[in-house]
Phi, psi and omega in degrees: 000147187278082169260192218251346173248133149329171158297116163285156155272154191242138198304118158000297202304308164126311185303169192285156201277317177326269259254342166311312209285347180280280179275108157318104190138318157286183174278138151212152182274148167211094172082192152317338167257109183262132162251136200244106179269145184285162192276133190251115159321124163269073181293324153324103141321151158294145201220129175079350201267016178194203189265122174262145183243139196320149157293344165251038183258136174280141172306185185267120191104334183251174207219125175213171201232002160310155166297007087355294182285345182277337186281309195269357157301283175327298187284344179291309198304297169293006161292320194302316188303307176309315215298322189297007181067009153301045148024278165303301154304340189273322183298351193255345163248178237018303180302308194286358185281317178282331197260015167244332194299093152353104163314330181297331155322031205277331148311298183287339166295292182349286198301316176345282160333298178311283173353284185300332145334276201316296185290320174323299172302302164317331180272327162119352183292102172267004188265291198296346199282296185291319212279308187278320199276323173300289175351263133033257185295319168335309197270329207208061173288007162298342196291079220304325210270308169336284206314298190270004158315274177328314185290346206274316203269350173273341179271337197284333155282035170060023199251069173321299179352267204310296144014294176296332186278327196292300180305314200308316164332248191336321191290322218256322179254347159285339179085026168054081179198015161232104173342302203284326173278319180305327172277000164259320205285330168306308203318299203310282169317301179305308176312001195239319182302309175308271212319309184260020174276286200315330169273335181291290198324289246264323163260023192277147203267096210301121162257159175261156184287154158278169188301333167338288177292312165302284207309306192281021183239327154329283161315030183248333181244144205251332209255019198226111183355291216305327227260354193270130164289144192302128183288170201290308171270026161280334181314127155342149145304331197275321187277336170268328172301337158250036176243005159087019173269141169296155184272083188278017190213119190265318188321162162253149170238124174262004141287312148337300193270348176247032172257313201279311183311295197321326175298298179286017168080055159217090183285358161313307194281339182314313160358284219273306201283334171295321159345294152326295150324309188272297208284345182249009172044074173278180177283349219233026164337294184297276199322323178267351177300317155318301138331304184274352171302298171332275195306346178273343179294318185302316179282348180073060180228061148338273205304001152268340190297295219297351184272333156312344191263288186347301181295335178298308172329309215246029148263090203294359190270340208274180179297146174292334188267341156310258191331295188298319185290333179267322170318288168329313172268348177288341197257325170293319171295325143322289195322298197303352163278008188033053178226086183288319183313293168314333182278351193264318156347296181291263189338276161359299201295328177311268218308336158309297173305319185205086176289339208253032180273081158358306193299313205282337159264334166311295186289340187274308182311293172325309184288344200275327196308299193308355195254342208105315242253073178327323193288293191306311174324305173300332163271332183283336167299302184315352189247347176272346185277341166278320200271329184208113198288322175258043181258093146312333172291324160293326189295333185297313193288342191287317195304319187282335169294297172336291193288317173319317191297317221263325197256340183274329136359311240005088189223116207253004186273313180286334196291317195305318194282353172273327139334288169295330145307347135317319207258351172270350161261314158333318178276324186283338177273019232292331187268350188285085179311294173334329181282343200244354142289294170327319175310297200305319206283338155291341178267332165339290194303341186247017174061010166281055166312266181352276216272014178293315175299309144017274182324320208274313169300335176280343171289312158317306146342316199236352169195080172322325200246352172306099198273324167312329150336259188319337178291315190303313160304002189237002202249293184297356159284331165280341178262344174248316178265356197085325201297101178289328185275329162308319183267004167285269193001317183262353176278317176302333184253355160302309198288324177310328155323297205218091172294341180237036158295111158281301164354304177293292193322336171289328213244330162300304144003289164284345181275347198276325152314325169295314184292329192111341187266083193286316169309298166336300155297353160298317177291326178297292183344299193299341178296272217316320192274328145289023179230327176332116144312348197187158140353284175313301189304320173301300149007314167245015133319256207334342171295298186299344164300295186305349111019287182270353176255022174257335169285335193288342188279279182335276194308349190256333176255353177211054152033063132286084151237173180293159170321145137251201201259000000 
């Protein structure tokens, strides 16, 4: 599918990736390459994280007439009262347990509180709710049950923010191993992710891709005009008068002219010359609306792409293969928009209009992985591999769907056997870096580090400028040696490949949240979030930003952090 990532796997773990960025110990995914960070003893207990009873609180039986003991008579009475769903009532004994409790008491006010929270929150009053539970932690900051009180009713005022510190707090003193707070705080982060992705995406400043990045997103496709180096009557004029051709194209074409910039990488201009084209309704019309669709989707301008892939679509005169090749990016464009109906939609249609097309079952395959739905995928690949026998990339991809099926399966027999499918595409693909990057990231999973790097220098090798390579190899350096400063190192030299890899800024990003280096990491995130391909993608930077600065808040008001590195 032309998306803007490979197909990725999806993490072992189950968890959110934020919270990958967090937590020291676990398996974590980062992009296409997963690192297994080494396991850290937790020896520290948990301290403070709940209601503790007074040393001068009566036991069950006994009786006393301090102002202590008359608060905790008043909150037992009110206890009684919650459990009967007396509300009101519960709340008029908890006020008298604070207005009786010894300030000096600060544990046991603490629960008071907490308590009176707790009937506030049946009632739906989240302002007395934030109000009683700050009380609470003030008195108790460990206070689990306050804290994530508090985070429930901060969401309910709409106060992310805050919402967000609060859960992270509890996520951070439970050791992330209570379901319920890690799913508001996942809730929480998308929701935050949305909001300031839709305002950033909408007002961003359109960047080009590196030639990198352009080249390999080209070469996905086998079946595609625009993407065809110029043919002999296709040539400028100037260029064919000195090669001695009659000039059979008189016209100046600013499609013709955004082919050549495109040869020479110099892809700024490909835009304003399609442009041209299309606004004096030239012959190569259809090619630049296409073309210029391409590049908006590339620049990350959607809402300029669809009306152009649209006019391509719904031109019943044009080449089938224009029309199928625009389908294909309108249906990858939809996916990243998180609309799979349409995108499925979009595909179907290709391949109805132009069966015998290789792209329209490649990318459909691709999109079926990203869908589950594994069975299909693997037949559309067999049918772009019966149309063009030599798409090494489909034969690369078939094998990672198979082996994705097999391991998620947990089936050790399909795993094997997909495996060896990798190692019969390599040897007939010897040039196909992809086969030996897919390769890499199953044996990564099957803990055959050695020779997953093994895979990873052969990818280098053969694409030297491949800056996403090194982020994988430097990932798979923390997961087989530990070795940290090596794999900052080959990420470090991802970026130097490519300054506008979001991926390395991402994945730098998350490991500096492993270190402890929480500012650092905000900056890289923040790369990465000017660097988004989508919406979408941004949407979850910014998570993983608010993440690490949500940790930064928790540590700075309650010396809370996770383990590092």
């Amino acid at each position: 599918m032309a998306a803007s990532k490979p197909v990725e796997p999806q993490s072992g773990t189950g968890l959110p990736r934020w919270q990958l960025a967090l937590l020291v110990g676990t398996p974590i995914v980062l992009g296409v390459g997963a690192v297994y960070l080494w396991n850290r003893s937790r020896t520290n207990e948990r301290k403070g994280t709940g209601e503790r009873r007074s040393s001068s609180q009566p036991r069950a039986g006994e009786h006393g007439n301090s102002p202590l003991d008359r608060a905790q008579a008043a909150k037992n009475k009110g206890n009684k009262y919650f459990k009967a769903g007396k509300y009101e009532n519960a709340i008029q004994c908890y006020t008298e347990a604070i207005a009786l409790c010894p300030t000096e008491k600060k544990t046991d006010l603490s629960t008071f509180y907490q308590n009176r929270a707790a009937a506030y929150e049946q009632q739906m009053k989240w302002t007395e709710v934030v109000q009683d539970c700050s009380q609470a932690v003030g008195m108790n900051p460990r206070y689990i049950k306050a804290l994530f009180r508090r985070a429930k009713a901060l969401e309910k005022l709409d106060n992310k923010k805050e919402c967000l510190e609060d859960v992270t707090a509890v996520c951070i003193l439970e050791a992330f191993q209570n379901q319920q707070s890690m799913l508001l705080a996942d809730k929480v982060l998308k929701q935050l992710g949305k909001e300031k992705a839709k305002d950033k995406y909408k007002n961003r400043e359109p960047m080009m891709p590196s030639p990198q990045f352009i080249k390999s997103y080209f070469s996905s496709f086998t079946d595609d005009i625009i993407s065809q180096a110029l043919q002999k009557g296709e040539k400028k004029d100037e260029d064919k008068d000195k090669e001695g051709e009659a000039a059979d194209i008189t016209e100046s074409s600013g499609y013709l002219k955004a082919k050549q910039y495109m040869e020479e990488e110099n892809y700024d201009k490909i835009i304003s010359e399609c442009t041209k084209e299309i606004e004096s309704g030239g012959r190569y019309t259809a090619e630049a609306l296409l073309l210029r669709a391409t590049f908006y989707l590339l620049i990350g301008n959607a809402t300029a792409a669809q009306p152009d892939l649209d006019r391509v679509i719904n031109m019943q005169d044009a080449n089938v293969k224009l029309r199928a090749n625009a389908l294909i990016k309108r249906g990858s464009m939809y996916m990243q928009q998180q609309q799979p109906m349409l995108s499925t939609q979009d595909f179907n249609m290709a391949a109805e209009i132009d069966t015998r097309n290789p792209d329209v079952y490649h990318h459909r395959g691709q999109l079926k992985i990203l869908l589950d739905q594994v069975d299909e995928a693997v037949g559309d690949f067999d049918e772009c591999i019966l149309l063009r026998p030599d798409s090494a990339l489909a034969q690369a991809q078939k094998c990672f769907a198979l082996y994705r099926q097999a391991y998620t399966g947990n089936n050790p027999s399909q795993v094997q056997t997909a495996m060896d499918g990798f190692e019969d595409v390599i040897r007939r693909f010897p040039k196909c870096a992809e086969g030996y990057a897919l390769y890499a990231q199953a044996l990564t999973d099957q803990q055959q580090f050695g020779k997953a790097d093994e895979m990873y220098d052969k990818c280098i090798e053969l694409e030297p400028d491949n800056a996403t390579t090194y982020v994988h190899k430097g990932l798979l350096q923390l997961q087989w040696k530990q070795d940290l400063d090596l794999g900052l190192e080959l990420i470090s030299k991802a970026i130097e490949i490519d300054n506008k890899c979001d991926f390395a800024y991402e994945t730098m990003g998350t490991i500096e949240v492993q270190r402890g280096n929480l500012d650092r990491a905000i900056e890289m995130f923040n790369k990465a979030i000017n660097l988004a391909k989508s919406e979408m993608e941004m949407a979850h930077l910014y998570s993983l930003c608010d993440a690490a600065y949500a940790q930064t808040e928790v540590a700075r008001k309650y010396g809370l952090k996770p383990p590092t590195l």
